[in-house]
C-alpha positions as CSV (number, residue, x, y, z in Angstrom):
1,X,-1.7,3.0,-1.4
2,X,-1.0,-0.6,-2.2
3,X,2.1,-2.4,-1.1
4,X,3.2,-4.2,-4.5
5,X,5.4,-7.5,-4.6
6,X,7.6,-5.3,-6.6
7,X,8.4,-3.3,-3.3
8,X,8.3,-6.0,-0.6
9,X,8.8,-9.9,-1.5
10,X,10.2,-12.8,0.3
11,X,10.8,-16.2,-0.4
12,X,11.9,-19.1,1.3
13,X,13.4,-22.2,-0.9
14,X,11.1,-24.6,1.2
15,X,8.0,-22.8,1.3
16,X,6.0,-21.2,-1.2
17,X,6.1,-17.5,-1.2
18,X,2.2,-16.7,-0.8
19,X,2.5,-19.0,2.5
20,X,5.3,-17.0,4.1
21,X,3.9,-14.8,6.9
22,X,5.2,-11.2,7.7
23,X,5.2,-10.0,11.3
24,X,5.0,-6.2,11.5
25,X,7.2,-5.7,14.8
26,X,8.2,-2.4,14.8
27,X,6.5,1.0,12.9
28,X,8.0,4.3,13.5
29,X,7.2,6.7,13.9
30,X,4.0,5.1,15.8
31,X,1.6,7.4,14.8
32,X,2.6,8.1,11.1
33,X,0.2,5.7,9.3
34,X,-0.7,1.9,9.3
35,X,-1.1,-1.1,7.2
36,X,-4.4,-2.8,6.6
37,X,-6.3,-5.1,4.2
38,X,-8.6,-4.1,1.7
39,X,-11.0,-6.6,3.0
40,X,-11.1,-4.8,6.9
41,X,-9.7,-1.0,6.0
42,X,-10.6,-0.2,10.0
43,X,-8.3,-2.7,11.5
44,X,-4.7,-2.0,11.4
45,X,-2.4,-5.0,10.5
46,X,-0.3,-7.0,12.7
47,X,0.9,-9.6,10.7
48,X,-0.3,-10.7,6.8
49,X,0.8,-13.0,4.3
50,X,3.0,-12.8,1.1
51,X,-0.2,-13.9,-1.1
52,X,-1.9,-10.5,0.3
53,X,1.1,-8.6,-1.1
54,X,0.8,-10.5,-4.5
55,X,-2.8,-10.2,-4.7
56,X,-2.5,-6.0,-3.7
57,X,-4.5,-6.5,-0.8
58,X,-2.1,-5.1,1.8
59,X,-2.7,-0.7,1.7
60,X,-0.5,1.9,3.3
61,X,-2.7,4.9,5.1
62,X,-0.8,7.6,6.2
63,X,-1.5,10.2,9.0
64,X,1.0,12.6,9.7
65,X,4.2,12.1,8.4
66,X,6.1,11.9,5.0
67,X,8.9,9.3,6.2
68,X,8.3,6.4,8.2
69,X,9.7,2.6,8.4
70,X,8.8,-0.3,9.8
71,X,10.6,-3.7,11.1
72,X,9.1,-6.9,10.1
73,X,9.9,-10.4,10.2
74,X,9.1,-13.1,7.8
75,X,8.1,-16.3,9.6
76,X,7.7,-20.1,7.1
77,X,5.7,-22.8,8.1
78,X,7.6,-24.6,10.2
79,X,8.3,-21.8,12.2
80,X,11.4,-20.2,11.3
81,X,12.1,-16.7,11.3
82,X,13.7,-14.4,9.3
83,X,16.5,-11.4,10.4
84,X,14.4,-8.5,10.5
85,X,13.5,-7.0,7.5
86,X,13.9,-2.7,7.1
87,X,10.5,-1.4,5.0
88,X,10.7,2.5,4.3
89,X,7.9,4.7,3.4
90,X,8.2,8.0,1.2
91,X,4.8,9.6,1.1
92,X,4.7,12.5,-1.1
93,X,1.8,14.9,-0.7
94,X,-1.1,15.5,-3.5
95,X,-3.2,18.2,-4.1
96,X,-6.2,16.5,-4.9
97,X,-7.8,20.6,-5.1
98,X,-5.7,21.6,-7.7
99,X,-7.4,24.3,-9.9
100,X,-9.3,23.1,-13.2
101,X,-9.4,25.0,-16.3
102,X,-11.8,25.1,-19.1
103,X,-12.8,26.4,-22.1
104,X,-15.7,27.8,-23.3
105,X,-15.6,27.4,-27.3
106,X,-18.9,28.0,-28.0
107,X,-21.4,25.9,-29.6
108,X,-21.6,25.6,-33.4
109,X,-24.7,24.4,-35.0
110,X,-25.8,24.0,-38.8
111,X,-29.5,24.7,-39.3
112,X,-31.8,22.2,-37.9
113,X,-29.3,20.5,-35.1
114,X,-30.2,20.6,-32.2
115,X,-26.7,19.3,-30.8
């Protein structure tokens, strides 16, 4: 599932957004899921910038649980860090085996067709 600006932005008045870097410090529960970016879907994320958000390049895969957050902090380019930032993450459950029905109407042809 993509991460969209829409859920997680930041800004800095000196910096432009897509150059602001977010530092994942903290994911609980540890073992729920992970971030990681569409270009490397095997490597878990440590850190990633605001342009990946904007771009939907940052996904969410997750492994056991429903509810999970993580701490991150949002570091400019000169440096300076941010108070740490709360993320949550709902994940509701899909069937993705849910039953199909069809319909057999018959086929009605006209003399000659042969569709």
């Amino acid at each position: 599932t993509a991460i969209t600006p829409s859920a997680l932005s930041v800004a800095d008045a000196e910096t432009p957004s897509g150059d602001l870097v977010l530092e994942i410090t903290r994911f609980l529960p540890p073992e729920g899921g992970f971030l990681f970016h569409a270009d490397h879907p095997e490597a878990p994320l440590r850190a990633f910038r605001q342009a990946d958000i904007n771009n939907l390049r940052i996904l969410f895969r997750a492994v056991k649980v429903q509810t999970m957050e993580m701490e991150l902090v949002a570091t400019d380019l000169e440096g300076s860090r941010s108070l740490p930032i709360l993320f949550k993450f709902y994940v509701e459950p899909v069937n993705t085996l849910a039953p199909v029905i069809t319909v057999n109407r018959g086929l009605f042809l006209l003399e000659g067709q042969s569709r």
